[in-house]
MMTF fields as JSON, N, C-alpha, C and O atoms, coordinates in Angstrom:
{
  "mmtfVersion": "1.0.0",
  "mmtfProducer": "UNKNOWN",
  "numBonds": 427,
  "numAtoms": 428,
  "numGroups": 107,
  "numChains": 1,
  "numModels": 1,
  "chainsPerModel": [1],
  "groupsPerChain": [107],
  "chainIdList": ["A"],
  "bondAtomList": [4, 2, 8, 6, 12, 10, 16, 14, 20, 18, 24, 22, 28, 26, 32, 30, 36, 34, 40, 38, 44, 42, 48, 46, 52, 50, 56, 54, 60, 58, 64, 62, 68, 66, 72, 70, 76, 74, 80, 78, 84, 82, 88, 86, 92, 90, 96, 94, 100, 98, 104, 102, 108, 106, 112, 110, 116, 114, 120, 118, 124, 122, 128, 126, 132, 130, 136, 134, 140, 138, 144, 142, 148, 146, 152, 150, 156, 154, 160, 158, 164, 162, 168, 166, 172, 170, 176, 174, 180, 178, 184, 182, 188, 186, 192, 190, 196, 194, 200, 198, 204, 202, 208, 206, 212, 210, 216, 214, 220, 218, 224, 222, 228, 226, 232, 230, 236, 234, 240, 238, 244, 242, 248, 246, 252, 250, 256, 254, 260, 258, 264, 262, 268, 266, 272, 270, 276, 274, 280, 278, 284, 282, 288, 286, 292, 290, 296, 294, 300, 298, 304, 302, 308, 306, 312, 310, 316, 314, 320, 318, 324, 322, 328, 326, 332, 330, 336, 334, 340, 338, 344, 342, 348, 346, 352, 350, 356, 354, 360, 358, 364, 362, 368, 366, 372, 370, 376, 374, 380, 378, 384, 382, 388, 386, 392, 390, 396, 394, 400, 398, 404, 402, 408, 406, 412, 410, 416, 414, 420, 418, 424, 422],
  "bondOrderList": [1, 1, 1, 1, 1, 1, 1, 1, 1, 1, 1, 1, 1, 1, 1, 1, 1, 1, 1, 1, 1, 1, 1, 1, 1, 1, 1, 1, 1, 1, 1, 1, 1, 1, 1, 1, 1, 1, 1, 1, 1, 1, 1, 1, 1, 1, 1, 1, 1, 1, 1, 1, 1, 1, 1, 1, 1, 1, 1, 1, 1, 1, 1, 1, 1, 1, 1, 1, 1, 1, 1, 1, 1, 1, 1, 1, 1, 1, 1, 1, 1, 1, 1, 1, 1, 1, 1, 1, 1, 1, 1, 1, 1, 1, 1, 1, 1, 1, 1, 1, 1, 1, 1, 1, 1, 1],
  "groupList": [{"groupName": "UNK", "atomNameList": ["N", "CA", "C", "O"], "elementList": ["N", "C", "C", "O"], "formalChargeList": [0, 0, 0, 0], "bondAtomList": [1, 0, 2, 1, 3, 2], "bondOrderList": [1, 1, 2], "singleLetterCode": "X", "chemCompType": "L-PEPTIDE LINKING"}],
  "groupTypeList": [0, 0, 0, 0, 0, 0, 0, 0, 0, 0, 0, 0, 0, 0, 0, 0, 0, 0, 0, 0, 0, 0, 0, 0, 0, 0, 0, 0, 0, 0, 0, 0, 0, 0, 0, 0, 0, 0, 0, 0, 0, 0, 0, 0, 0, 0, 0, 0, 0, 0, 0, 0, 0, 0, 0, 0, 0, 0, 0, 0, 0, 0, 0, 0, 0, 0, 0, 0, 0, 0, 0, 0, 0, 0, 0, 0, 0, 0, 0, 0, 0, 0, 0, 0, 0, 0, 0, 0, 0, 0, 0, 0, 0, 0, 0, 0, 0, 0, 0, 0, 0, 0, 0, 0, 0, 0, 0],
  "groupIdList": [1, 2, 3, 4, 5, 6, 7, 8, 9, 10, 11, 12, 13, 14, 15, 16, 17, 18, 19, 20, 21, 22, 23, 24, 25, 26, 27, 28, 29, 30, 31, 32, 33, 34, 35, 36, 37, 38, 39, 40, 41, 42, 43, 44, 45, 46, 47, 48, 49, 50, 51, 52, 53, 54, 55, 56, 57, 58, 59, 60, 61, 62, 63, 64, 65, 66, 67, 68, 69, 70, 71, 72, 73, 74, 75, 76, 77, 78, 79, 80, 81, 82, 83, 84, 85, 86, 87, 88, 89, 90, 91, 92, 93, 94, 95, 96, 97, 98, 99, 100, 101, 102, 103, 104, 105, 106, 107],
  "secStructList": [7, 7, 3, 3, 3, 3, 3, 3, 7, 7, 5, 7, 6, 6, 4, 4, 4, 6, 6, 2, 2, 2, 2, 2, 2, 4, 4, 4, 4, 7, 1, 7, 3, 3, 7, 7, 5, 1, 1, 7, 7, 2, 2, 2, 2, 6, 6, 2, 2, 2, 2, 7, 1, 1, 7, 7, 5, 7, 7, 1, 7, 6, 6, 6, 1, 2, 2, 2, 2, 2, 2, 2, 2, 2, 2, 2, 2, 2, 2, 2, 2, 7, 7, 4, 4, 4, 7, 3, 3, 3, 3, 3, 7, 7, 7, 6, 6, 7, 7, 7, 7, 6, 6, 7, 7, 7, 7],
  "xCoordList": [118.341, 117.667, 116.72, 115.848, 116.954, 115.722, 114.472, 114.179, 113.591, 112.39, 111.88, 112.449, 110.64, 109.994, 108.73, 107.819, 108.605, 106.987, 106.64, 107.411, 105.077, 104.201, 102.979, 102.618, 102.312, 101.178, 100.116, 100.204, 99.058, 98.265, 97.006, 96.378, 95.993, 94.959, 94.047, 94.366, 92.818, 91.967, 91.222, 90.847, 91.13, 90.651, 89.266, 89.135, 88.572, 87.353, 87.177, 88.216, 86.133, 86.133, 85.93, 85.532, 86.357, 86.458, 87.32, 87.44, 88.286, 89.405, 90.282, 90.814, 90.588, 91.321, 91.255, 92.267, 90.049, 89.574, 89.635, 89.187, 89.826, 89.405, 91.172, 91.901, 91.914, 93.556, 94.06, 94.813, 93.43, 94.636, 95.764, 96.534, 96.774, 97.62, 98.494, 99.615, 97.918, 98.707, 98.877, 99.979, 98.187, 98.358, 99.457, 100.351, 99.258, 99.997, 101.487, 102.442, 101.538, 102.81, 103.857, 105.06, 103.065, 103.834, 104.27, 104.947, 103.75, 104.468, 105.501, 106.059, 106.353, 107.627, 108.651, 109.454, 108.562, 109.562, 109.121, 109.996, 108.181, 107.666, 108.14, 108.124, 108.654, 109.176, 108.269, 108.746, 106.885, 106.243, 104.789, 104.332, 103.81, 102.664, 101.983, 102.508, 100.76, 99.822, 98.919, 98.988, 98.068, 96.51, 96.028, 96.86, 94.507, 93.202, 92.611, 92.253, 92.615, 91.574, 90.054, 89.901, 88.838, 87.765, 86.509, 85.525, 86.6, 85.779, 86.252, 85.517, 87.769, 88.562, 87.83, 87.559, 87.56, 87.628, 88.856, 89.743, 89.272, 90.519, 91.449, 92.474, 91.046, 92.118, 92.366, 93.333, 91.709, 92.144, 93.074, 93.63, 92.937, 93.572, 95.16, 96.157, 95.065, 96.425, 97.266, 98.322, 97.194, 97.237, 98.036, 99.14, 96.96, 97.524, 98.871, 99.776, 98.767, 100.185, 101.27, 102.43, 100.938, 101.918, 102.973, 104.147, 101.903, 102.83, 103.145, 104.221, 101.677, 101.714, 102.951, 103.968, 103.042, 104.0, 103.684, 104.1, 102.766, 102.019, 100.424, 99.78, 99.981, 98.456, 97.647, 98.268, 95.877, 95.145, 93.834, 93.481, 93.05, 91.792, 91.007, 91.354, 90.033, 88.785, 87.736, 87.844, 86.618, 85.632, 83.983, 82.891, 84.429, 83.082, 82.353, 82.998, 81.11, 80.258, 80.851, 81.239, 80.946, 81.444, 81.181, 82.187, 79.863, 78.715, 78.639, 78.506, 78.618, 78.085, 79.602, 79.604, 80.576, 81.651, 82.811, 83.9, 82.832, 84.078, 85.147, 86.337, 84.142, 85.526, 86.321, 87.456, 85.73, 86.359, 87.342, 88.347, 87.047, 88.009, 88.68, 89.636, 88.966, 90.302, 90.64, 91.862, 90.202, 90.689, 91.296, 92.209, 91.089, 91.675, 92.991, 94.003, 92.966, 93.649, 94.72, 95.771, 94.841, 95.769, 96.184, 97.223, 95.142, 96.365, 97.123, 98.293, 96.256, 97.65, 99.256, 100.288, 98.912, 100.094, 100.899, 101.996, 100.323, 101.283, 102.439, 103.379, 101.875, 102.658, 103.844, 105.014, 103.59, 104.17, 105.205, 106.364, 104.931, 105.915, 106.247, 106.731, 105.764, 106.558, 108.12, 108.556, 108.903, 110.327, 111.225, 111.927, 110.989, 111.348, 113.151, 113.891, 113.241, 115.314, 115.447, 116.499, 114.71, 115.38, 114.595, 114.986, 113.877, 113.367, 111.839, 111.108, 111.108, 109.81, 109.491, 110.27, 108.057, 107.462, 106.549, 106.465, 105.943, 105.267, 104.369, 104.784, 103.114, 101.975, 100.937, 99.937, 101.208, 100.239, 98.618, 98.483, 97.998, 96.299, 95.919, 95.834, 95.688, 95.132, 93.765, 93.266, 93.375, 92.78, 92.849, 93.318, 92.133, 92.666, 92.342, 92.243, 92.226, 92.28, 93.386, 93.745, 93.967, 94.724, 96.044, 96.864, 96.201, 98.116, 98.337, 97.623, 100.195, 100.187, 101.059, 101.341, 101.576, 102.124, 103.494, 104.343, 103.648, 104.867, 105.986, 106.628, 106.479, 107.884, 107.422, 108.47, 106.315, 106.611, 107.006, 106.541, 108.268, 109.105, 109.222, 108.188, 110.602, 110.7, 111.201, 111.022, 111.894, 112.482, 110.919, 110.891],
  "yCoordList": [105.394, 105.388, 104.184, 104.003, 103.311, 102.382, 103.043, 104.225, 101.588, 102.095, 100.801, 99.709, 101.15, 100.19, 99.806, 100.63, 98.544, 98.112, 97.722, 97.186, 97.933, 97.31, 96.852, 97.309, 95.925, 95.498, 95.852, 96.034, 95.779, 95.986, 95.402, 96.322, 94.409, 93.496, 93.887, 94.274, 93.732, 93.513, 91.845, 91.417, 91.253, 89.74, 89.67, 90.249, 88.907, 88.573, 87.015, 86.355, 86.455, 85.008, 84.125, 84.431, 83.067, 82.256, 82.363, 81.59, 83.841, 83.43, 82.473, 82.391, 81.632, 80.63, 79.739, 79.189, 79.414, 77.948, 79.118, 78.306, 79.851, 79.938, 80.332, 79.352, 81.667, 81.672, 82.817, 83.649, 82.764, 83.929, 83.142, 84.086, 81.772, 81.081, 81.75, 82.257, 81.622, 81.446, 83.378, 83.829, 83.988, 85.719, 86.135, 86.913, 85.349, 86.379, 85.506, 86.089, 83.706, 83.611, 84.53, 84.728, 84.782, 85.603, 87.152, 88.062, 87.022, 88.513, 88.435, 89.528, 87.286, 86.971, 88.214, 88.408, 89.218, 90.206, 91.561, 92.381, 91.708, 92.718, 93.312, 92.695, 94.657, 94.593, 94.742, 94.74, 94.885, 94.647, 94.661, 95.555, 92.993, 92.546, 93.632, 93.849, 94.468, 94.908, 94.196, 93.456, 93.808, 92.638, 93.337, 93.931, 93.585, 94.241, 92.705, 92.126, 92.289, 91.314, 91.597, 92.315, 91.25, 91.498, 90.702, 90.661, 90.204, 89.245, 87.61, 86.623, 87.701, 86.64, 85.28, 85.5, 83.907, 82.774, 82.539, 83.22, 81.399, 80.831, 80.892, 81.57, 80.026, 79.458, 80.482, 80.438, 81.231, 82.772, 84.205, 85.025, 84.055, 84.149, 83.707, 84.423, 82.49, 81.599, 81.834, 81.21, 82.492, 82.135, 84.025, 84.335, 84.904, 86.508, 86.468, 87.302, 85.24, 85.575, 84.852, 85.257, 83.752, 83.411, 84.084, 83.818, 85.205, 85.86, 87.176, 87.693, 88.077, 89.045, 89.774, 89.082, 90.796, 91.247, 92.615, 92.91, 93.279, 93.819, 93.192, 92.539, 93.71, 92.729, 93.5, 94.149, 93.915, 94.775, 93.954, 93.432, 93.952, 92.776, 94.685, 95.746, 94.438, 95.784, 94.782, 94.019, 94.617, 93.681, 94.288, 93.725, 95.858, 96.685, 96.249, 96.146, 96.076, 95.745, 95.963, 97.09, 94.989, 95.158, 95.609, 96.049, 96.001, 96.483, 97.337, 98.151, 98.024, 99.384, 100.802, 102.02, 99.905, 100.425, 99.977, 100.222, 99.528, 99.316, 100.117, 99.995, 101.426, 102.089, 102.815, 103.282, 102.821, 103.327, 102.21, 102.481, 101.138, 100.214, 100.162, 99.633, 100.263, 100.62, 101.916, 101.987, 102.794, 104.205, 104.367, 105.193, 103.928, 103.596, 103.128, 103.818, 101.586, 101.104, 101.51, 101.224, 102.137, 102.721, 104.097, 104.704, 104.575, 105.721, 105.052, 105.301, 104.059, 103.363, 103.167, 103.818, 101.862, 101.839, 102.344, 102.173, 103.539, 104.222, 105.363, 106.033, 105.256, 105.565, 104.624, 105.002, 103.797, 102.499, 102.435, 102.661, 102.146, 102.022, 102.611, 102.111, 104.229, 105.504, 105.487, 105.407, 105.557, 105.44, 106.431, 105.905, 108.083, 108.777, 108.496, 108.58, 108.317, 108.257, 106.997, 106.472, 106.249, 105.27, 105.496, 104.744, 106.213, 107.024, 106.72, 107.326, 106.144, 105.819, 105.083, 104.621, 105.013, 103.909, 103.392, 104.486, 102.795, 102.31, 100.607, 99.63, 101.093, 100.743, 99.989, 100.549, 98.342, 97.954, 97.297, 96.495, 97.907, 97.68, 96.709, 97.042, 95.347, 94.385, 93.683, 94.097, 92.424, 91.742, 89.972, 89.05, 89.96, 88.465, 87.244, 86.036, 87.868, 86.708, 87.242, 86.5, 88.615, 88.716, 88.121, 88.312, 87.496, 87.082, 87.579, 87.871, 87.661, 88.521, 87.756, 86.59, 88.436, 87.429, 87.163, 88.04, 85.781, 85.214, 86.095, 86.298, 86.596, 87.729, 88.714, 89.234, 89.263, 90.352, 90.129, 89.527, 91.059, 91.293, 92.297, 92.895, 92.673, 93.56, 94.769, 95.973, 94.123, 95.386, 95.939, 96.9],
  "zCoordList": [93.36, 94.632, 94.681, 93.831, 95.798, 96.021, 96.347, 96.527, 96.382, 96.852, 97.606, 97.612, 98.274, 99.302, 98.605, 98.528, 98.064, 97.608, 98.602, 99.398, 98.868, 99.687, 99.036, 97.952, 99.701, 98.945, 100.457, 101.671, 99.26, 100.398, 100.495, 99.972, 100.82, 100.946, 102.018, 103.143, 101.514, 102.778, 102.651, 101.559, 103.59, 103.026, 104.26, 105.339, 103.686, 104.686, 105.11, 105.13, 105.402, 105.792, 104.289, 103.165, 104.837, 103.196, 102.245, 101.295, 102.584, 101.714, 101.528, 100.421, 102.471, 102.621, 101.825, 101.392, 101.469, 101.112, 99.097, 98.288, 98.672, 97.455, 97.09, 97.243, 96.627, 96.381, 96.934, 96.428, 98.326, 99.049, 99.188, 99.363, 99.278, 99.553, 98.025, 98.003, 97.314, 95.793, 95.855, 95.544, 96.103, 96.033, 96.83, 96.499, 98.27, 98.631, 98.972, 99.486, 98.528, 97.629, 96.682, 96.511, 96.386, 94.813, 95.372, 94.893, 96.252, 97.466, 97.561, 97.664, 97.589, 98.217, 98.144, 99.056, 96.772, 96.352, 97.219, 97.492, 97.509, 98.637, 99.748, 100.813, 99.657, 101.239, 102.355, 103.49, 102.162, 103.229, 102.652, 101.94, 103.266, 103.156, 103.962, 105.054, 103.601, 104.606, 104.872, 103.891, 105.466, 105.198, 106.053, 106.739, 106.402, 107.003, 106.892, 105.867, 108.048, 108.254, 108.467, 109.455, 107.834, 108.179, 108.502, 107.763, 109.424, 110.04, 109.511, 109.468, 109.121, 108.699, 109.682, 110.863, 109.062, 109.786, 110.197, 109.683, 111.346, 111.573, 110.573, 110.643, 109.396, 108.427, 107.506, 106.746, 107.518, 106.865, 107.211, 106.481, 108.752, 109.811, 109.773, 109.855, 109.644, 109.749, 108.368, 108.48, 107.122, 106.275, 106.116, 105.667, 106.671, 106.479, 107.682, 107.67, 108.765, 110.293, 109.28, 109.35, 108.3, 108.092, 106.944, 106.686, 106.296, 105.086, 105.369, 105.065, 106.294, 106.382, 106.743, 106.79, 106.957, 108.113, 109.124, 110.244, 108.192, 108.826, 108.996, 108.176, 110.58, 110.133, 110.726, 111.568, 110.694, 111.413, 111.17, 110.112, 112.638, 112.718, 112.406, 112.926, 111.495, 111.395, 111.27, 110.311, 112.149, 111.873, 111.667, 111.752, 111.324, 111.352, 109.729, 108.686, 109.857, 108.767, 107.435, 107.126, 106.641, 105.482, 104.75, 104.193, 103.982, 103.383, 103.829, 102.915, 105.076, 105.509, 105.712, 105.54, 106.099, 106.169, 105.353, 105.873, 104.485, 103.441, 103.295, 103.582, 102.515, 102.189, 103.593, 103.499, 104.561, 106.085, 106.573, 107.231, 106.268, 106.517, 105.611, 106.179, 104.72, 103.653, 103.87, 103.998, 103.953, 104.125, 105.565, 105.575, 106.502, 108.145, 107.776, 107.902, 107.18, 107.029, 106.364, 106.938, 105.248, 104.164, 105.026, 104.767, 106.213, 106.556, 107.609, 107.9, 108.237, 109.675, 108.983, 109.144, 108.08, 106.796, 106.728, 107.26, 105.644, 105.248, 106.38, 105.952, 108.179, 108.702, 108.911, 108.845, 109.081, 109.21, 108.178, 108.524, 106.904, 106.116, 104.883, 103.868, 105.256, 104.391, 104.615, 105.764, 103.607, 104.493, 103.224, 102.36, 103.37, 102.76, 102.5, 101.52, 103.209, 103.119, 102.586, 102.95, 101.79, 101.131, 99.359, 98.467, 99.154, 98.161, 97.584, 98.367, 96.701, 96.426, 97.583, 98.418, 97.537, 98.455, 97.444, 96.884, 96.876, 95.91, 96.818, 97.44, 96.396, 96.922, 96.233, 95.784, 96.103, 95.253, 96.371, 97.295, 95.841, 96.565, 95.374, 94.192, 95.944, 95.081, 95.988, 97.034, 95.12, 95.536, 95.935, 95.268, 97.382, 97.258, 95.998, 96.21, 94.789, 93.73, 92.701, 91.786, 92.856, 91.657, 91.672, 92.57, 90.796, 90.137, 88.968, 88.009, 89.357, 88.238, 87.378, 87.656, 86.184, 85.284, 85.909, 86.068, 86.274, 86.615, 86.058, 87.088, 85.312, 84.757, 85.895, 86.277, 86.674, 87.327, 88.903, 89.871, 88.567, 89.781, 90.812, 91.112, 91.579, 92.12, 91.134, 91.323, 90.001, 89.091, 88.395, 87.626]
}
């Protein structure tokens, strides 16, 4: 039985300029990017339309509301792209700086 990976990100302003480009590169094996934009600048912006595939602007205080904006976010999602008839759904929640070791794949 297959399964559906998703990743899932929340990014804020300034990611652009530091290695959201190189993170969410290495997505390529993913069947579907989530990103939570949060008070994203332009070029940070431009960077989650061009990989994402799913995308959601939450621009409520970062500090005061965090985990509501990940927790919002992770239930919109997972309606979105639960997909019982094709078997696991498997869900990686990272960060915009992690890479992983080049050998890891979709297997």
């Amino acid at each position: 039985m297959w399964k559906t990976v998703v990743a899932f990100l929340v990014v804020g302003p300034g990611e652009a300029e530091r290695m959201l480009e190189p993170v969410l590169q290495q997505l390529h094996w993913c069947d579907e990017i989530c990103i939570v934009m949060n008070n994203a600048d332009k070029a940070t912006q431009d960077l989650c339309y061009k990989y994402g595939t799913i995308l959601r602007h939450d621009d409520r205080e970062w500090g005061k509301e965090q985990w509501r904006i990940k927790q919002d976010a992770l239930a919109a999602f997972a309606k979105l792209v639960y997909a019982p008839h094709v078997g696991d759904t498997w869900v990686w929640c990272l960060d915009a700086d992690e890479i992983f070791d080049p050998r890891f794949d979709y297997e």
